[in-house]
C-alpha positions as CSV (number, residue, x, y, z in Angstrom):
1,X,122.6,133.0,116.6
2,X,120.3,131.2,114.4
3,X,121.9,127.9,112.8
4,X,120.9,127.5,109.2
5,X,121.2,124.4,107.3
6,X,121.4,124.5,103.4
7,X,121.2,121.6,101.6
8,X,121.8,121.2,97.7
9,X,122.4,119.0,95.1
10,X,125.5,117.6,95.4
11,X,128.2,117.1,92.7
12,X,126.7,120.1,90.6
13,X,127.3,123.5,89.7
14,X,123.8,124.4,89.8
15,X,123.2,123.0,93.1
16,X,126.2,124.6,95.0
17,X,125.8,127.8,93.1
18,X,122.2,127.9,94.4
19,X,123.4,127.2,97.7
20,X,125.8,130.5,97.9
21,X,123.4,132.6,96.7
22,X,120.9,131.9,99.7
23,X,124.1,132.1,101.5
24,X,124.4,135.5,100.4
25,X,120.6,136.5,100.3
26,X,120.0,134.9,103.8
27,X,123.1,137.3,105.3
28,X,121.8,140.6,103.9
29,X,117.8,140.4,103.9
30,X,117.2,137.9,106.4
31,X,119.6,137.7,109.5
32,X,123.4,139.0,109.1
33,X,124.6,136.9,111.7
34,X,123.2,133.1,110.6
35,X,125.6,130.7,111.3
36,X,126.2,128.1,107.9
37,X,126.2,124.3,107.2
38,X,125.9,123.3,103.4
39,X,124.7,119.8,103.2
40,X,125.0,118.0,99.6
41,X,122.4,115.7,98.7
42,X,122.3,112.7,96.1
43,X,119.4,111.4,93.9
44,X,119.1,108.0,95.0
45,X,116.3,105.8,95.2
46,X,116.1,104.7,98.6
47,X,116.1,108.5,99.4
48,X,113.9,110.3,101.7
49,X,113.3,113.3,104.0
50,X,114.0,112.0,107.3
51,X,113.4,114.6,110.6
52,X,116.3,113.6,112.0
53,X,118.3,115.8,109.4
54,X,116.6,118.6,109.6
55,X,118.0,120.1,112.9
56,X,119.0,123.5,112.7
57,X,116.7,126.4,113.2
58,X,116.1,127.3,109.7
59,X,116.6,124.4,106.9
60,X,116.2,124.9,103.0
61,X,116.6,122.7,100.4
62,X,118.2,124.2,97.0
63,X,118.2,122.3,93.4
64,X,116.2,119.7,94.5
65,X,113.4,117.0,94.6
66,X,110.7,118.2,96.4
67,X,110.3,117.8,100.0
68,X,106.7,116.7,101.1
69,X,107.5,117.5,104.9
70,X,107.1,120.4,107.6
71,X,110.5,120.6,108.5
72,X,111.9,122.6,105.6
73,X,111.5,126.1,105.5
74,X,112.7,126.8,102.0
75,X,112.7,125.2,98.7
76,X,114.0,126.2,95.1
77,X,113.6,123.4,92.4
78,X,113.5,123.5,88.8
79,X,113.6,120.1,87.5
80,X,110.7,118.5,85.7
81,X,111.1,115.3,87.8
82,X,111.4,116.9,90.8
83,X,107.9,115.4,92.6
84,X,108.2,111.2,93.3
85,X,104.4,111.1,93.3
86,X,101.3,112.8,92.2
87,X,100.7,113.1,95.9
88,X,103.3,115.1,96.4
89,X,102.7,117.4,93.7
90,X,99.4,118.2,95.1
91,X,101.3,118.4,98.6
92,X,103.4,121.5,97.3
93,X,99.9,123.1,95.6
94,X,98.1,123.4,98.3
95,X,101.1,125.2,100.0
96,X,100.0,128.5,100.8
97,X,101.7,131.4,98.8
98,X,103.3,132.8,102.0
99,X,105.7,129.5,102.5
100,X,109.0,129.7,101.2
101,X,108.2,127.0,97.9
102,X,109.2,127.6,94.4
103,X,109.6,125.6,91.3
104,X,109.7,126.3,87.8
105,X,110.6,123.7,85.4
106,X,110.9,126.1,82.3
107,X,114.1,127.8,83.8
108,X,117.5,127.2,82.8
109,X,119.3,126.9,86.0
110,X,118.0,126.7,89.4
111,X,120.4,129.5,90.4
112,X,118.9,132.0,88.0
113,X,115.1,131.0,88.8
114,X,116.0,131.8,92.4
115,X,118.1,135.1,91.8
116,X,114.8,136.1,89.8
117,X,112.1,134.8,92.7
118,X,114.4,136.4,96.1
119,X,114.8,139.7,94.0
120,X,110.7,140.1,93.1
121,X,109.4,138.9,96.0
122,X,112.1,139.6,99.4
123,X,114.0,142.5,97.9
124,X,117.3,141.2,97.7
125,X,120.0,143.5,95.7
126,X,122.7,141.7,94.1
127,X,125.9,142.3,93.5
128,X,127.1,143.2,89.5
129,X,129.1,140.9,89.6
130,X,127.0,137.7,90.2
131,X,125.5,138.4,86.8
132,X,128.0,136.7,85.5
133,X,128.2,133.9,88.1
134,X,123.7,133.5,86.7
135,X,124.8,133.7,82.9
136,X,127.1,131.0,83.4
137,X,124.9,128.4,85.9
138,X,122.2,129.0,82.8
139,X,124.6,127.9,80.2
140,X,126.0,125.1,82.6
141,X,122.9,123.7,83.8
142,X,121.0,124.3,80.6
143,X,123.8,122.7,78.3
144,X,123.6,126.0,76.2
145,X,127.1,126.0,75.0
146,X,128.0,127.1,71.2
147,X,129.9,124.4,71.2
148,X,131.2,121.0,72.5
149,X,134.3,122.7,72.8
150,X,133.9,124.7,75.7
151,X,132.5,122.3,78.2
152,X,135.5,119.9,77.2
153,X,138.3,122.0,76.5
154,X,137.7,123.9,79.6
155,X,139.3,127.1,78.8
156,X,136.8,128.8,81.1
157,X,137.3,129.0,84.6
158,X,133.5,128.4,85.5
159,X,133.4,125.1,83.4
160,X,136.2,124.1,84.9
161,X,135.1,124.5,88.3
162,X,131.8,122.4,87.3
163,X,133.8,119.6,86.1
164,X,135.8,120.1,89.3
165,X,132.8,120.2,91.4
166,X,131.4,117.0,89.3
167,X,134.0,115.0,90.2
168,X,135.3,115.6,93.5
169,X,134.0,113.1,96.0
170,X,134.8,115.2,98.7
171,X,131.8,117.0,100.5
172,X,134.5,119.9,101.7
173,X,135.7,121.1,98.4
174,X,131.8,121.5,97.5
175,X,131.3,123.5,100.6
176,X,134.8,126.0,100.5
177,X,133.4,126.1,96.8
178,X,130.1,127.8,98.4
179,X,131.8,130.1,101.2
180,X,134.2,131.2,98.6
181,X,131.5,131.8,96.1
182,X,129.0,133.7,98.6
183,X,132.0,135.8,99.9
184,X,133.7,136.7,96.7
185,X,130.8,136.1,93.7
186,X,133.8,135.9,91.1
187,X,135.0,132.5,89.2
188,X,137.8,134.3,88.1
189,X,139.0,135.7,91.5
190,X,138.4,132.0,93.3
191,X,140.6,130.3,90.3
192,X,143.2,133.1,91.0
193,X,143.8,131.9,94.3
194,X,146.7,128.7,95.0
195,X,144.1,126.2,96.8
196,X,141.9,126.8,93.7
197,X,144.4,127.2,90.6
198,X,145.9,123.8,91.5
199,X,142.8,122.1,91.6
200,X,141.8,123.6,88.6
201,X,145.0,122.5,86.6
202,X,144.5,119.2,87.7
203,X,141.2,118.7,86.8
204,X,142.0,120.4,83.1
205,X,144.6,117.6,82.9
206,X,142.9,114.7,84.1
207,X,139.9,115.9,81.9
208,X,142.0,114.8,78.6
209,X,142.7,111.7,80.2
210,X,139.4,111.2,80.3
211,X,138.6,112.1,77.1
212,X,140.8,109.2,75.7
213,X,139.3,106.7,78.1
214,X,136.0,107.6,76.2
215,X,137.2,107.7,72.7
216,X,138.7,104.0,73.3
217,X,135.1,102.5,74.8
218,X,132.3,104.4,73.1
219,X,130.2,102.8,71.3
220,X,128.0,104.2,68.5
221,X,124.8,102.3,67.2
222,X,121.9,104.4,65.3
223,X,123.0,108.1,66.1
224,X,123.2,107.1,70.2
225,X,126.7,107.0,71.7
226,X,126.8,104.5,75.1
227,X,129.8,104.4,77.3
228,X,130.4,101.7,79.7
229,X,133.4,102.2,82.8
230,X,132.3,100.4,85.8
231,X,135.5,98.1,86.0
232,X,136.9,100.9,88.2
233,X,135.6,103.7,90.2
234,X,135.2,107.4,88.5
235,X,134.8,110.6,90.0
236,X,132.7,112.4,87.4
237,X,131.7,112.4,83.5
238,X,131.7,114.8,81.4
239,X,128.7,113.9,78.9
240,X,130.1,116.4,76.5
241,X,133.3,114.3,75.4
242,X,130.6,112.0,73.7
243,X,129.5,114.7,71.5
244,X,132.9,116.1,71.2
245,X,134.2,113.2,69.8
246,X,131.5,112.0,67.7
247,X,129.9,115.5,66.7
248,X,126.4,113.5,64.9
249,X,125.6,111.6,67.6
250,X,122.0,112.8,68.4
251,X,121.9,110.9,72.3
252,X,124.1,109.3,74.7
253,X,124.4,106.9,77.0
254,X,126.8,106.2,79.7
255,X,127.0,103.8,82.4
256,X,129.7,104.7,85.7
257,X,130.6,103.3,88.8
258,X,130.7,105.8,91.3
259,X,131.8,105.5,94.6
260,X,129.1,105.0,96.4
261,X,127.1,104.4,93.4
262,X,126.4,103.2,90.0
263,X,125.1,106.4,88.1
264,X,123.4,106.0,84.9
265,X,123.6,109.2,82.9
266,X,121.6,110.0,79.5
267,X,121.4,113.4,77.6
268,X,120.3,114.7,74.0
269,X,122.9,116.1,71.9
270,X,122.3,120.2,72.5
271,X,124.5,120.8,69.5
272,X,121.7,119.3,67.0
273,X,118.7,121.1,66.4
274,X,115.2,119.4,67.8
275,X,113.9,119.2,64.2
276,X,117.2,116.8,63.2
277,X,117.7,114.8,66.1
278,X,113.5,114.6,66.8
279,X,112.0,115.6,70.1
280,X,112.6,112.8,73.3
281,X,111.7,113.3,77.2
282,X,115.1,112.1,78.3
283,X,113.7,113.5,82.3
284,X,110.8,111.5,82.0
285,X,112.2,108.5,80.8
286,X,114.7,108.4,83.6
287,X,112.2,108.9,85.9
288,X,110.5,105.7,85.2
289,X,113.6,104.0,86.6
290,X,113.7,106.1,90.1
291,X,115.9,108.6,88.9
292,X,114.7,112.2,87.0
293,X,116.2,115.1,85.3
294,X,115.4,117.7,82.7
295,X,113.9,117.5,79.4
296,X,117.2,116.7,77.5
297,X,118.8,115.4,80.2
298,X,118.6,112.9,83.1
299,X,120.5,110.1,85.2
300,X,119.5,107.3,87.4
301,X,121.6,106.6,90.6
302,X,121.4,102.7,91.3
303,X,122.7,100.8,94.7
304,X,126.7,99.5,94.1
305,X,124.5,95.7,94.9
306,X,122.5,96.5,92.1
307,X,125.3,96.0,88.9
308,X,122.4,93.4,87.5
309,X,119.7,95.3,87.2
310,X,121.0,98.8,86.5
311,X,122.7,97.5,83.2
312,X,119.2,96.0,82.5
313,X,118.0,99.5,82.6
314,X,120.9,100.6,80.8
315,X,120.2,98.3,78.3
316,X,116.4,99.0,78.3
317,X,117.5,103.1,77.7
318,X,119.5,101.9,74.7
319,X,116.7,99.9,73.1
320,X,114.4,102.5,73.4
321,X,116.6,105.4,72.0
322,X,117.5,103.5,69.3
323,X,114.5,102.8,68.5
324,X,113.1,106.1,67.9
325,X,116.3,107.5,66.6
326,X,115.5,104.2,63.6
327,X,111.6,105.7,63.6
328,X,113.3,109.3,63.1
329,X,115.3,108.1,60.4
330,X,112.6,106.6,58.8
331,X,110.3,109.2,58.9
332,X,112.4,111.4,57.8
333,X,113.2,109.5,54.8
334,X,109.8,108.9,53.8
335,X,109.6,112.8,54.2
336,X,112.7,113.0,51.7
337,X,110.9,110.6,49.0
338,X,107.6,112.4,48.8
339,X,108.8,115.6,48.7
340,X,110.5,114.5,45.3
341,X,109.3,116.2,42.4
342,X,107.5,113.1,39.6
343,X,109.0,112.4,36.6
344,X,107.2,111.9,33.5
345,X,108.9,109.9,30.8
């Protein structure tokens, strides 16, 4: 029996969603008797791909950074920031098209841009009912929710479970998340169960706690929202309570301790149109401080040691975003003033 080793961003939906899905893929096209261990990984700057974790027979790597190394025999990425180097990037293009490597930066969730990929290219069938599970790791991941409401109220059992997921700092609950997931493909059915539906109603309850914590210590300068909680440890954010309770504010900033970790997480209202709130590479900007993300939005993981320099950054991030946010809103109102008619006395 082959071992298989899947390792995936951990703390996110995305990530462990992507992870049951090879699950699934791996059992029915690939080898039906494979024997499991999900593996979550963090984005921190010291990390790397070190042999000595790669020791099962067949080891994949899902919602990712890139890994420049032989020992991984699959990879599905789709974040923007996901090469550390130029090197790198030219590392995974001169891959030849028969290894296991796929990126696409464009896609909305890493789950759906694998469904897509396994099903053109290794003939997987999936069940019906994982449509659902894709539509929903596109909304998640993608932040393409109507409305700030649903990611904070949490009426639905799939944004619960990736707040739930978020803020669990246990590596077990992300991996019975993945084995339930691959064997039953249905958010509904999981939250139905005890183990689950307890969880779940703690997590709903402990979200509006949260949501108060926020409302008392955000801060709001020049349409950018910042957040500050690193006198005590937290196990998760949920960047939508900035836009929930302050529905103009176009970006946001928020600075956690963590753990095993201070986490630095930044994100572009997705509730504002582009053409309001003006156009910003939140991915790219985080990147420049060793961490990475999407287009409208990123987050920076920086060693507990560190407190000194990561709220330089933080402090940096703010600077800049209020910055162009006072360029936006002065562009726009020169805009304003010469589109006014002339009037002739």
């Amino acid at each position: 029996m082959k071992k298989i080793n899947v390792f995936f961003h951990g703390n996110c939906f995305d990530g462990a969603v992507s992870a049951a899905l090879f699950k699934v893929f791996y059992l029915q096209c690939l080898d039906a008797e494979g024997d499991f261990k999900f593996i979550p990984l963090a984005h921190m700057q010291e990390f790397s791909y070190e042999k000595e974790m790669f020791d099962a027979d067949v080891n994949a790597v899902m919602d990712f950074r890139y890994p420049p190394v032989p020992w991984v025999d699959w990879w599905f990425d789709h974040h923007q920031t996901t090469f550390m180097t130029p090197r790198d990037r030219k590392h995974f293009e001169s891959r030849s098209r028969k290894e296991h490597f796929f990126w696409n930066p464009k896609a909305p969730s890493n789950t759906g841009f694998q469904a897509d990929t396994l099903m053109r290219f290794y003939n997987f069938k999936l069940d019906p009912q994982w449509n659902t599970v894709i539509e929903w790791a596109d909304t998640i991941d993608s932040a393409g929710f109507e409305s700030p409401e649903i990611p904070v109220e949490l009426f639905d059992n799939a944004v619960a479970f990736a707040v739930l997921l978020e803020a669990s700092n246990d590596p077990e609950l992300q991996v019975k998340f993945i084995e339930d997931l691959a064997n039953l493909g249905d958010f509904d059915a999981m939250a139905a169960t005890t183990w689950w539906s307890n969880r779940l109603n703690t997590v709903r309850q402990k979200n509006w706690d949260t949501v108060e914590d926020i409302r008392r210590v955000m801060e709001t300068e020049e349409g950018v929202s910042y957040v500050k909680i690193t006198d005590r440890v937290n196990n998760g954010y949920n960047k939508f309570i900035s836009y929930y309770l302050e529905p103009e504010t176009d970006y946001s900033v928020a600075f956690l301790k963590y753990p095993d970790k201070l986490k630095i997480s930044v994100g572009a209202n997705p509730f504002i149109p582009e053409d309001r709130r003006g156009n910003f590479d939140i991915g790219t900007l985080c990147e420049k401080y060793g961490g990475g993300g999407h287009y409208n939005v990123g987050g920076i993981a920086v060693s507990l040691a560190e407190e000194s320099k990561a709220n330089e950054i933080v402090q940096e991030i703010l600077f800049i975003l209020r910055n162009f946010e006072r360029d936006i809103h002065s562009m726009r109102t020169r805009d304003r003033i010469e589109e006014l008619p002339e009037f002739i006395d």
